[in-house]
C-alpha positions as CSV (number, residue, x, y, z in Angstrom):
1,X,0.0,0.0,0.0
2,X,1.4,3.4,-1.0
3,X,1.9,6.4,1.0
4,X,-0.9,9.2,0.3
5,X,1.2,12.2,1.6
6,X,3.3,13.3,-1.0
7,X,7.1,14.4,-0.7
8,X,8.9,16.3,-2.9
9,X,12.0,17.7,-3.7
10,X,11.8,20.8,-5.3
11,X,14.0,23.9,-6.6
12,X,17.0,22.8,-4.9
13,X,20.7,23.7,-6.6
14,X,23.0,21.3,-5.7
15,X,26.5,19.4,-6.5
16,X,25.2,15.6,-5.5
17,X,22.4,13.7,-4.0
18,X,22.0,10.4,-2.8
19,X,18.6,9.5,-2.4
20,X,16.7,6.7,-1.5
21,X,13.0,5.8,-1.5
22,X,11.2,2.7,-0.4
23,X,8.2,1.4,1.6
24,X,5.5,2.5,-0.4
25,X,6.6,6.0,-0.5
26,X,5.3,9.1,-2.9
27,X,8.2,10.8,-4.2
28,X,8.6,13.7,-6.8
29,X,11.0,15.5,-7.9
30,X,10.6,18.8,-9.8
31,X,12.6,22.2,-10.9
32,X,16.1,20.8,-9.1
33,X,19.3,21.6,-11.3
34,X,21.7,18.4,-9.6
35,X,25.0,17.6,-10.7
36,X,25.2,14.0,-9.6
37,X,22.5,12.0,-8.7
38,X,22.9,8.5,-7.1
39,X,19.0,7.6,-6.4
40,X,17.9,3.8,-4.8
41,X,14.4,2.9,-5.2
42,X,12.5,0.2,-4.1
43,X,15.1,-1.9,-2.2
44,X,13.2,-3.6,-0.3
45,X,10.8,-6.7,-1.6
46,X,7.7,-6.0,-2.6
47,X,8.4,-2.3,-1.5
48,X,6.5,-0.2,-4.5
49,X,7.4,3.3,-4.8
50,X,6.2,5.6,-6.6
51,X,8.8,7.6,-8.1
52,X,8.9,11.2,-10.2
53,X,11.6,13.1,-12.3
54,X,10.1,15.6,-13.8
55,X,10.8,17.2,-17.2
56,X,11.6,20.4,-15.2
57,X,15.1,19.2,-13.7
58,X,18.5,19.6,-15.1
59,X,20.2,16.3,-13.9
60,X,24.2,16.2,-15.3
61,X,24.7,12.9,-14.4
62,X,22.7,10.0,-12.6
63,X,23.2,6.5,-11.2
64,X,19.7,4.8,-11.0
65,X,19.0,1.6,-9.3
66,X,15.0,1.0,-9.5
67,X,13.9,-1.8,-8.3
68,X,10.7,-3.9,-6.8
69,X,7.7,-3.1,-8.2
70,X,8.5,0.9,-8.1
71,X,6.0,2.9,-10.3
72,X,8.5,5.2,-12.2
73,X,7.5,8.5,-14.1
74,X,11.0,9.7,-15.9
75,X,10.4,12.8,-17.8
76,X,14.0,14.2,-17.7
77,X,16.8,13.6,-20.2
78,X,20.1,12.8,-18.4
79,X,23.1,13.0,-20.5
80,X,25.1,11.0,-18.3
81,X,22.9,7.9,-17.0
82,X,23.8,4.9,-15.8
83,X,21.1,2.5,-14.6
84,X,19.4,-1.0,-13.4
85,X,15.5,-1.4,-13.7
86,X,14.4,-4.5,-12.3
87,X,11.5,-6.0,-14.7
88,X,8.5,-5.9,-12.0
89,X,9.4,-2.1,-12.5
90,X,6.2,0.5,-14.1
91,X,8.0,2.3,-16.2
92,X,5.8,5.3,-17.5
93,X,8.4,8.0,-19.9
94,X,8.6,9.8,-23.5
95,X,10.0,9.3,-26.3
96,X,13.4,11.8,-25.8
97,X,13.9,10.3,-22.6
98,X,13.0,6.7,-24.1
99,X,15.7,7.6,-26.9
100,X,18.2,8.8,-24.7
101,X,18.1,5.3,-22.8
102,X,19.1,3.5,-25.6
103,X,22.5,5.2,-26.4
């Protein structure tokens, strides 16, 4: 069962963030310029986040590790991206983002 409150992260300038979102939470993140971002979601079994990155962020680089059953909205192109999405992962994007996944 997920989390009704809603958290966000919002309109933050920063050089790194490690972040890390389980348990059913509701987590968005929107307008945030981040140079690094190391982000761990859904760790635990059967944990299923739900998880936003908004079109509105400038990311430089990212590390994503998304995992059990985590609902994930990814709406922001990441020129340096590295990731692992487990296949019980909801993944919900668009088609620059979607491109930019393939390189």
């Amino acid at each position: 069962m997920r989390n009704s409150r809603e958290n966000r992260l919002c309109a933050f300038s920063i050089d790194s963030l490690r972040l890390s979102v389980d348990e059913g939470s509701y987590f968005v993140m929107d307008s945030n310029r981040i140079g690094y971002l190391d982000a761990k979601i859904g760790i635990a079994k059967n944990s299923s986040p739900l998880f936003y990155i908004n079109e509105t962020n400038k990311i430089n680089a990212a590390n994503l590790d998304i995992q059990n059953k985590t609902e994930f909205h990814f709406y922001s192109v990441i020129p340096n991206l590295k990731y692992s999405i487990s296949d019980s992962t909801y993944l919900h994007t668009n088609g620059a983002v979607s491109n930019a996944m393939r390189r």
